[in-house]
Short mmCIF file of the C-alpha atoms (twelve columns), coordinates in Angstrom:
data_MODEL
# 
_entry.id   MODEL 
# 
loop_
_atom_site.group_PDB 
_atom_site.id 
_atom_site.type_symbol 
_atom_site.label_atom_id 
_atom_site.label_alt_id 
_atom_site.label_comp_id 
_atom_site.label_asym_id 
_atom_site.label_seq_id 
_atom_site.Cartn_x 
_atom_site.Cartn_y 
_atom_site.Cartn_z 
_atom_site.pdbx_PDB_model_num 
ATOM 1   C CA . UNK A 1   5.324  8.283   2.574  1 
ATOM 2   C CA . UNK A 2   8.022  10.848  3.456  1 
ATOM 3   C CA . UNK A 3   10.666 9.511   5.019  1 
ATOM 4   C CA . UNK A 4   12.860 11.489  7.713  1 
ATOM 5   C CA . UNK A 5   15.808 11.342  9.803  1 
ATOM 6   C CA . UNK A 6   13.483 9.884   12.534 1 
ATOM 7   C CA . UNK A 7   13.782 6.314   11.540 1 
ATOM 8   C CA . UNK A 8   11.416 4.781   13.845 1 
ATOM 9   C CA . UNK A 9   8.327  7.311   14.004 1 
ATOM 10  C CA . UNK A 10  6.801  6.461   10.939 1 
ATOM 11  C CA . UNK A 11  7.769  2.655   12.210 1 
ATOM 12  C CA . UNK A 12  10.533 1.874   9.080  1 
ATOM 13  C CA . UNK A 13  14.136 1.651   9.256  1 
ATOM 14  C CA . UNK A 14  16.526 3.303   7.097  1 
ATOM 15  C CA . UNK A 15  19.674 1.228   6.427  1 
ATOM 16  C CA . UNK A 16  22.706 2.019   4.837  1 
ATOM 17  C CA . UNK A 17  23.847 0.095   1.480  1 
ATOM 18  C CA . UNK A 18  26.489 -2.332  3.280  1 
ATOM 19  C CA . UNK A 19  23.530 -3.284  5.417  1 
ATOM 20  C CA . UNK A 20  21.039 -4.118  3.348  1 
ATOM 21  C CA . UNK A 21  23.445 -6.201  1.057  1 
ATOM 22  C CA . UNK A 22  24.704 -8.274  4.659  1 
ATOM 23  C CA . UNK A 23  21.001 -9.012  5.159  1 
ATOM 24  C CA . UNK A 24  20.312 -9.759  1.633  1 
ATOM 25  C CA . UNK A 25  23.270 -12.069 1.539  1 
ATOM 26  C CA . UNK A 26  22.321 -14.006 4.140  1 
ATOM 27  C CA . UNK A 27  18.626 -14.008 3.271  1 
ATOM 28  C CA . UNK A 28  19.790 -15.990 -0.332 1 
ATOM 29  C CA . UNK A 29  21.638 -18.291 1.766  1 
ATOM 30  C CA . UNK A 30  19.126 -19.543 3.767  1 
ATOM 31  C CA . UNK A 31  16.679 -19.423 0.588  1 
ATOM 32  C CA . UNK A 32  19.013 -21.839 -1.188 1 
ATOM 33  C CA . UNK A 33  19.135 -23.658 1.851  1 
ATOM 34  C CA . UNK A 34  15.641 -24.048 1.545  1 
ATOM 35  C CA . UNK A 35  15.708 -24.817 -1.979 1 
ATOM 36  C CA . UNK A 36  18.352 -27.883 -1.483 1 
ATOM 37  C CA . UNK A 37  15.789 -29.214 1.274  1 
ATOM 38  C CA . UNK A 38  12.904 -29.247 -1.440 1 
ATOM 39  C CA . UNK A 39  15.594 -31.095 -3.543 1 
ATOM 40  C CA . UNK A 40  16.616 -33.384 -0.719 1 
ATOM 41  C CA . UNK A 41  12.766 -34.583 -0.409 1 
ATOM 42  C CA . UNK A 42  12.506 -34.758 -4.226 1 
ATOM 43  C CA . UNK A 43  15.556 -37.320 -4.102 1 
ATOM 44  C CA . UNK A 44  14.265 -39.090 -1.126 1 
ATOM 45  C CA . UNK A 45  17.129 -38.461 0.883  1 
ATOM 46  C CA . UNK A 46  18.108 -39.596 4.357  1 
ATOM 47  C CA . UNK A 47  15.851 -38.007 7.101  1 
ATOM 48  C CA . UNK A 48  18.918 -37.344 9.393  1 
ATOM 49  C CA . UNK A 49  20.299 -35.390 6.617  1 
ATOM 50  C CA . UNK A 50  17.376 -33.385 5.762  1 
ATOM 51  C CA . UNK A 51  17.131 -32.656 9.387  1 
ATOM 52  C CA . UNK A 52  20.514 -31.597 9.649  1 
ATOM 53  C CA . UNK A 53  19.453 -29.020 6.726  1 
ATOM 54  C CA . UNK A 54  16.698 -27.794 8.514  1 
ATOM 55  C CA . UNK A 55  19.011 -27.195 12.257 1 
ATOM 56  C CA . UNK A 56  21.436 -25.369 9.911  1 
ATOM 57  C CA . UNK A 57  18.919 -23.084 8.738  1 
ATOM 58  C CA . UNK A 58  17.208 -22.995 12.147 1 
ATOM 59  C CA . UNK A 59  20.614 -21.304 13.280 1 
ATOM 60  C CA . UNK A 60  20.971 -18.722 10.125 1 
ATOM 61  C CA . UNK A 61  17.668 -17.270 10.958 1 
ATOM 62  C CA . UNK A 62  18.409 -17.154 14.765 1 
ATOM 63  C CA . UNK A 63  21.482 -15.636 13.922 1 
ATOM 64  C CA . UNK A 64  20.059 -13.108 11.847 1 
ATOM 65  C CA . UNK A 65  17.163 -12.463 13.929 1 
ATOM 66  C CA . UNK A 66  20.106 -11.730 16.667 1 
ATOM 67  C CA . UNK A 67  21.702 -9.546  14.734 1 
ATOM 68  C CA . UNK A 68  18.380 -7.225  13.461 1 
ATOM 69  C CA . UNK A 69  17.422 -7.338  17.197 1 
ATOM 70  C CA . UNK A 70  20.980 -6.088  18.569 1 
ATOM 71  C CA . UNK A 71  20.631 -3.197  15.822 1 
ATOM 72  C CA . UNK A 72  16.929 -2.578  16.514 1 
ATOM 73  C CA . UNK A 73  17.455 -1.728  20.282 1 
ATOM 74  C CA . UNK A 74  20.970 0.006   19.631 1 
ATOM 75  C CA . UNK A 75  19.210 2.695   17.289 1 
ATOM 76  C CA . UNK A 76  15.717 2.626   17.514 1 
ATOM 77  C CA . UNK A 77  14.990 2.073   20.844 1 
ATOM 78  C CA . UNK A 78  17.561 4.202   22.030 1 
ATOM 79  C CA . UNK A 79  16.814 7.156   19.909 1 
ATOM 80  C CA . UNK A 80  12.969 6.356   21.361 1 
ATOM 81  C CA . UNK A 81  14.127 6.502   25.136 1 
ATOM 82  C CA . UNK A 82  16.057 9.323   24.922 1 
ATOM 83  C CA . UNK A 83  12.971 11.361  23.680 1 
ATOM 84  C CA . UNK A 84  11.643 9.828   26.700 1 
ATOM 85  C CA . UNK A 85  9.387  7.379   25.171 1 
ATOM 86  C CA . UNK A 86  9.316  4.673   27.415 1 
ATOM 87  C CA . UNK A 87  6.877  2.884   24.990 1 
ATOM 88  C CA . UNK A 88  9.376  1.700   22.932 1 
ATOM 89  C CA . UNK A 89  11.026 -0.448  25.999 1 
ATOM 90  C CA . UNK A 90  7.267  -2.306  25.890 1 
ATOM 91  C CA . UNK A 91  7.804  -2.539  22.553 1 
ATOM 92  C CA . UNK A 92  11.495 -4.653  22.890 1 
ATOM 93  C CA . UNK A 93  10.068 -6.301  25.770 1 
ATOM 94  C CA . UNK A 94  7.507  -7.926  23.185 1 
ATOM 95  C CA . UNK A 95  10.130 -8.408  21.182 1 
ATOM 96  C CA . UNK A 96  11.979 -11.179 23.916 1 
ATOM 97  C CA . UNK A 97  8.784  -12.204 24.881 1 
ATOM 98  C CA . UNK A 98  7.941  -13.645 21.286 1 
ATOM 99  C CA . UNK A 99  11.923 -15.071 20.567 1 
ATOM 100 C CA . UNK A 100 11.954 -17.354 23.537 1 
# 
């Protein structure tokens, strides 16, 4: 696939370098958060602290979920409504529907 400078018409994103390494770097963080849970269970440890674990990582993906979302309608959505397709406000209406 070819991309262009259209980023959302073939439905992909292009991001810059900084960008993906931000996402990247919090992706590992949550997947050694993970990781120290499967430890945690191994070790038998204290539910309250496992569950503690799990809230902490509950709020990294929020968090990052926030931020993809905040970019997503900032520069897709925009560039999509100001071509006048009013599709793509379905489309972040979907979006909000599924987060709640």
């Amino acid at each position: 696939m070819t991309k262009n400078n259209n980023c959302c018409e073939m439905k992909y994103t292009i991001r810059g370098e900084e960008e993906k390494k931000n996402i990247q770097r919090r992706m590992n963080i949550l997947i050694g958060q993970m990781n120290g849970i499967k430890t945690m269970i191994d070790e038998d440890r204290y539910c309250e602290d496992v569950i503690m674990q799990l809230l902490a990582i509950d709020k990294g993906i929020q968090s990052l979920s926030d931020s993809l979302l905040e970019r997503h309608i900032k520069t897709c959505i925009t560039e999509e409504v100001k071509k006048e397709n009013y599709d793509a406000l379905d489309e972040v209406i979907r979006i909000i529907r599924r987060y709640r």
